[in-house]
VMD Tcl script that draws the C-alpha trace (Angstrom):
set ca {
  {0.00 0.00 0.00}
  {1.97 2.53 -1.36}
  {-0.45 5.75 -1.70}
  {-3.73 6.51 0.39}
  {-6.35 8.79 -1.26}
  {-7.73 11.33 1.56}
  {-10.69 12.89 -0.14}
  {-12.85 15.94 2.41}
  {-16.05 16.55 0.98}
  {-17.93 19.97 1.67}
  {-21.43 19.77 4.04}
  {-22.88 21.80 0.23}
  {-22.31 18.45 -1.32}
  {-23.76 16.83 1.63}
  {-27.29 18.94 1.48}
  {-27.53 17.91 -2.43}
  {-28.94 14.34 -2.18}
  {-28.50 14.31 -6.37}
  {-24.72 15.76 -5.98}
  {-23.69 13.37 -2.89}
  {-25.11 10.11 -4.59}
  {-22.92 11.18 -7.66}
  {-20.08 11.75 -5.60}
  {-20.20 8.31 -3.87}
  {-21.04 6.60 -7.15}
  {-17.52 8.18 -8.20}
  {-15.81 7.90 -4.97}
  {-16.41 3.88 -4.93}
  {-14.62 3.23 -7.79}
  {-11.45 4.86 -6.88}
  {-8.92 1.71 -6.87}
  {-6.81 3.25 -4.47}
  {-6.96 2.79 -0.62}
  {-9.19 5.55 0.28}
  {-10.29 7.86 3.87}
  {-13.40 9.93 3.22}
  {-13.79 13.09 5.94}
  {-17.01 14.67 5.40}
  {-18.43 18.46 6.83}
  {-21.81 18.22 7.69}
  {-24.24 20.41 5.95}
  {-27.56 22.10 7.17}
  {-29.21 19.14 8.68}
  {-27.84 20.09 12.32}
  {-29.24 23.22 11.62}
  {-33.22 22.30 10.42}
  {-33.07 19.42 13.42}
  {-31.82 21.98 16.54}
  {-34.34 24.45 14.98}
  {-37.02 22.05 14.80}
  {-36.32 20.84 18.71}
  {-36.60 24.71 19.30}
  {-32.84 24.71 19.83}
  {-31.23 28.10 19.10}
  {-28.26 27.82 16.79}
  {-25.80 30.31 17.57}
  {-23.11 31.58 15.32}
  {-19.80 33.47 16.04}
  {-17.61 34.66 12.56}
  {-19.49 31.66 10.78}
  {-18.87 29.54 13.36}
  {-21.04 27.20 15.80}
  {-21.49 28.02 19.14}
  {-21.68 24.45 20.74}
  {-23.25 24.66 23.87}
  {-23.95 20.90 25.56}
  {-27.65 20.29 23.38}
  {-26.52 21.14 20.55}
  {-23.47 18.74 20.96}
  {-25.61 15.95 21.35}
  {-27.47 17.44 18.45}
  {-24.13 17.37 15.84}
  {-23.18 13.79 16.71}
  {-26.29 12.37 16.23}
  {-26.51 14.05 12.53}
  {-22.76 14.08 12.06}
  {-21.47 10.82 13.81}
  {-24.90 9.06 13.35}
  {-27.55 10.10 10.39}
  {-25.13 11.45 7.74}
  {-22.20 9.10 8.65}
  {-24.14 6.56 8.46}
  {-26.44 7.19 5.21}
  {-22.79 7.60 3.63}
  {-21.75 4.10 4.54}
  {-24.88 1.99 3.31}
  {-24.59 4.35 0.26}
  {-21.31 3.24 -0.07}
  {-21.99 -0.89 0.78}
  {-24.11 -0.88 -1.60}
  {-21.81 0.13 -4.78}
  {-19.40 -2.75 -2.66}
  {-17.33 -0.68 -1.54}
  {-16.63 -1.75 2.20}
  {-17.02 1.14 4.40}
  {-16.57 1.95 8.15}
  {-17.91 4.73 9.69}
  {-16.41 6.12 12.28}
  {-15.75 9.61 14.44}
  {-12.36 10.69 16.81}
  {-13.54 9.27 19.50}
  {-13.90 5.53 17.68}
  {-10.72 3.49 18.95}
  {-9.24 7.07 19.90}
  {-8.49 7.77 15.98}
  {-8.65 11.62 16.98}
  {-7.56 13.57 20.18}
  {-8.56 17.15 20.15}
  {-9.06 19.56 23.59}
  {-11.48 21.73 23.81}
  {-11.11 25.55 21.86}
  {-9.75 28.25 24.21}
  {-9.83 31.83 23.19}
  {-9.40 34.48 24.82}
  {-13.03 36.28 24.90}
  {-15.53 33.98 23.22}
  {-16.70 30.59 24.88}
  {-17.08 28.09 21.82}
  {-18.50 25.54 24.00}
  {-18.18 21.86 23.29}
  {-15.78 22.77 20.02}
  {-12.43 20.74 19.63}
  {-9.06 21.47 18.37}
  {-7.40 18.71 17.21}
  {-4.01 17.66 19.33}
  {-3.31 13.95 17.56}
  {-4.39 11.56 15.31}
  {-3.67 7.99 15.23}
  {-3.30 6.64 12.03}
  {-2.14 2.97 12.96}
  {-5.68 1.61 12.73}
  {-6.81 3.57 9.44}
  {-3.92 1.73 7.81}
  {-4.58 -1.73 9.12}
  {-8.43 -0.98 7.92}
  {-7.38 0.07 4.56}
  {-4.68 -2.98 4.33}
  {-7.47 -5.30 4.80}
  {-10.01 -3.05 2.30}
  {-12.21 -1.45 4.36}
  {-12.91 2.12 3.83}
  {-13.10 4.44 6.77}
  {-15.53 7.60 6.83}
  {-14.95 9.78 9.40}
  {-17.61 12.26 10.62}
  {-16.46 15.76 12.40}
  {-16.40 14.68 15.97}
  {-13.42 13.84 18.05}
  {-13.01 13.72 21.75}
  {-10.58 14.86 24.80}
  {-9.95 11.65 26.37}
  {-12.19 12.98 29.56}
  {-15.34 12.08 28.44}
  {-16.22 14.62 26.48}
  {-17.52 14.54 22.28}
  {-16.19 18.07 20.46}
  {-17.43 19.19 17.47}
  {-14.35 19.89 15.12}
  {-13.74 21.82 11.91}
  {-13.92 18.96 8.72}
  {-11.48 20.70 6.74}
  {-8.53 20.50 10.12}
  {-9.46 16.62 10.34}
  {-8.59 15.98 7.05}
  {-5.23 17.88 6.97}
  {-4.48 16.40 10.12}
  {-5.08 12.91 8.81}
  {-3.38 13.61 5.69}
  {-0.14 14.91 7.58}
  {-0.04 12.22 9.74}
  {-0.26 9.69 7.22}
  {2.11 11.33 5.48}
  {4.81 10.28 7.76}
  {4.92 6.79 6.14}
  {2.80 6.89 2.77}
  {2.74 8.63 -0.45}
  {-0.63 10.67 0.05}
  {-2.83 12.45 -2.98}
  {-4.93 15.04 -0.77}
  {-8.26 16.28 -2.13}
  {-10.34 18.62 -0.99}
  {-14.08 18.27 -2.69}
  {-16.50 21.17 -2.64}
  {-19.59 22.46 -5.36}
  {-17.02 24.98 -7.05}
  {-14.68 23.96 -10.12}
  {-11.52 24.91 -7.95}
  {-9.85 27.87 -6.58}
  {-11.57 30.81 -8.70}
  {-9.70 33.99 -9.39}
  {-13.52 35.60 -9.94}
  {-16.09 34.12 -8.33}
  {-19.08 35.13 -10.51}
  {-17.29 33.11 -13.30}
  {-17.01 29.66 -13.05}
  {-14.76 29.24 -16.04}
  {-11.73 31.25 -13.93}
  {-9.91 28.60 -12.21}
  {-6.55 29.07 -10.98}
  {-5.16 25.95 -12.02}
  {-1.75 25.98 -9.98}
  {-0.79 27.81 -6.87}
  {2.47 28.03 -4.34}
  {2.22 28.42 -0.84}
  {3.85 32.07 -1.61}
  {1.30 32.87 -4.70}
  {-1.29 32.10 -2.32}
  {-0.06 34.64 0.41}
  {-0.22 37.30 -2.96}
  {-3.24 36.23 -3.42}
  {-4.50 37.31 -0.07}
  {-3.31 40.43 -0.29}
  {-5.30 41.24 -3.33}
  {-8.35 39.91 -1.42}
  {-8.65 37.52 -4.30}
  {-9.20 34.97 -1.23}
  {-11.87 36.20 0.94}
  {-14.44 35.24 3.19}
  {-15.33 31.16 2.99}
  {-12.13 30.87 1.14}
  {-9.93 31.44 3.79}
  {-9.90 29.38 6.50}
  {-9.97 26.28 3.27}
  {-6.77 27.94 2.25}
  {-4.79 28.58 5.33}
  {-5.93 25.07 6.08}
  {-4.11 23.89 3.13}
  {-1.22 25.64 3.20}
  {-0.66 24.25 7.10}
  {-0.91 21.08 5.48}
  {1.76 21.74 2.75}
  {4.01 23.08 5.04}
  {3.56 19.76 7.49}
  {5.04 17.06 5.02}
  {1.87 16.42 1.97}
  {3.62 17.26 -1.02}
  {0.47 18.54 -2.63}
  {-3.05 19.38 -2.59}
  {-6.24 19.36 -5.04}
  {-9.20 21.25 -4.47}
  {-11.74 20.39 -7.02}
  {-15.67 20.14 -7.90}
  {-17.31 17.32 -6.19}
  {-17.53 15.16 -9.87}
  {-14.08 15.22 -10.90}
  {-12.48 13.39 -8.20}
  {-12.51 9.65 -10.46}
  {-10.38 11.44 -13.39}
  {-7.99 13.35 -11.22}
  {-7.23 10.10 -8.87}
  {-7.66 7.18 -11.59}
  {-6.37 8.65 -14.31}
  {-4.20 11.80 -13.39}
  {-6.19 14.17 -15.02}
  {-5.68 17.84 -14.20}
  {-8.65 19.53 -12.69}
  {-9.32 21.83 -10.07}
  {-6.38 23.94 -7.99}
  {-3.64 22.00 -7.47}
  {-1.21 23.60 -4.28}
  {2.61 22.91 -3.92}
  {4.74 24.40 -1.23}
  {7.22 25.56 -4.52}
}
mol new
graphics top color blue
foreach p $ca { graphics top sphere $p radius 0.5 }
foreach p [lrange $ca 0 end-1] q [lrange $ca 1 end] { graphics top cylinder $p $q radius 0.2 }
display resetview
């Protein structure tokens, strides 16, 4: 097992029933060992509003008080983790779901800032990859949802994107790793009203010029810094890409998307 695929796959992918089962049609028949992270969408959302639990946001992120933790682990650890997998089992590919907290795969401690309590949110602090690679060895696909835990007890609700780098730097240690980041755009886009303006190649350097020029903005950002960290951490490269173009790019080597280099 020379290369793993880690694939993260945006929560807009995961609200498009149509888009997701096209994903996972694609996603099965990557002959690669593969690791699917996934965000997870607006379901949290319409299920805390419909148990008349407030959702509270701070700079586009969730406020996690102790409800709506039990809240994201049922929809992220249990309803859309596991919809993915019988998806999955039934284009035979052999999936296992699983979150952080599932034979201690991630350690993360819970966010501390300065002036804003974040609640039951987690920053992750280690992942062990031992048991991904003896699932993978044996062909069994893990999907991991967006929870981890602190080793006291506690579930944390942690950002998708930072799982997947840190799983993808970690593995990195002892495999060759192709990194891809999947979300409902055609890459990194130099105008966002235009669909057709992909910037097909980017250093970590170009990226920091990039920023400057407020080409990256807003939603962009944190994606990007997130993949730079993991450039500069020991993964070679990184692809972000439309949802539908992941078979091509990891089957075939076909160019598509942004692809990110540290040079």
């Amino acid at each position: 097992m020379e290369r793993i695929i880690v694939i993260k796959i945006g929560g807009n992918i995961i609200d498009d029933e149509k888009a997701l089962a096209s994903f996972l049609s694609d996603f099965a028949k990557i002959k690669f060992p593969k690791i699917l992270i996934h965000g997870g969408g607006k379901v949290a959302t319409q299920i805390s509003k419909a148990l008349g639990i407030e959702t509270k946001m701070i700079d586009g992120r969730r406020i996690t008080d102790e409800q709506t933790i039990d809240v994201v682990t049922m929809v992220y650890a249990g309803l859309i983790n596991k919809k993915i997998v019988a998806k999955l089992q039934s284009k035979n590919c052999n999936a296992i779901g699983l979150c952080g907290a599932d034979v201690n795969i991630i350690e993360a401690h819970k966010r501390i800032h300065p002036t804003i309590d974040f609640g039951f949110v987690g920053d992750v602090d280690q992942v062990n990859t031992d048991l991904l690679k003896e699932l993978l060895e044996k062909n069994i696909t893990p999907i991991i949802a967006p929870i981890t835990h602190d080793k006291k007890g506690n579930l944390l609700n942690t950002n998708a994107d930072t799982i997947a780098s840190s799983i993808a730097i970690e593995l990195s240690k002892s495999k060759k790793i192709t990194f891809i980041y999947c979300f409902e755009k055609a890459g990194l886009l130099r105008n966002i009203e235009d669909e057709t303006s992909i910037i097909p190649s980017l250093t970590i350097a170009e990226v920091e010029q990039l920023k400057e020029k407020q080409i990256i903005t807003d939603g962009m950002l944190p994606k990007v810094q997130n993949i730079t960290h993991t450039l500069q951490n020991g993964v070679d490269k990184v692809i972000l890409c439309h949802a539908q173009n992941i078979l091509p790019i990891v089957n075939e080597n076909a160019i598509f998307g942004t692809t990110f280099t540290v040079h």
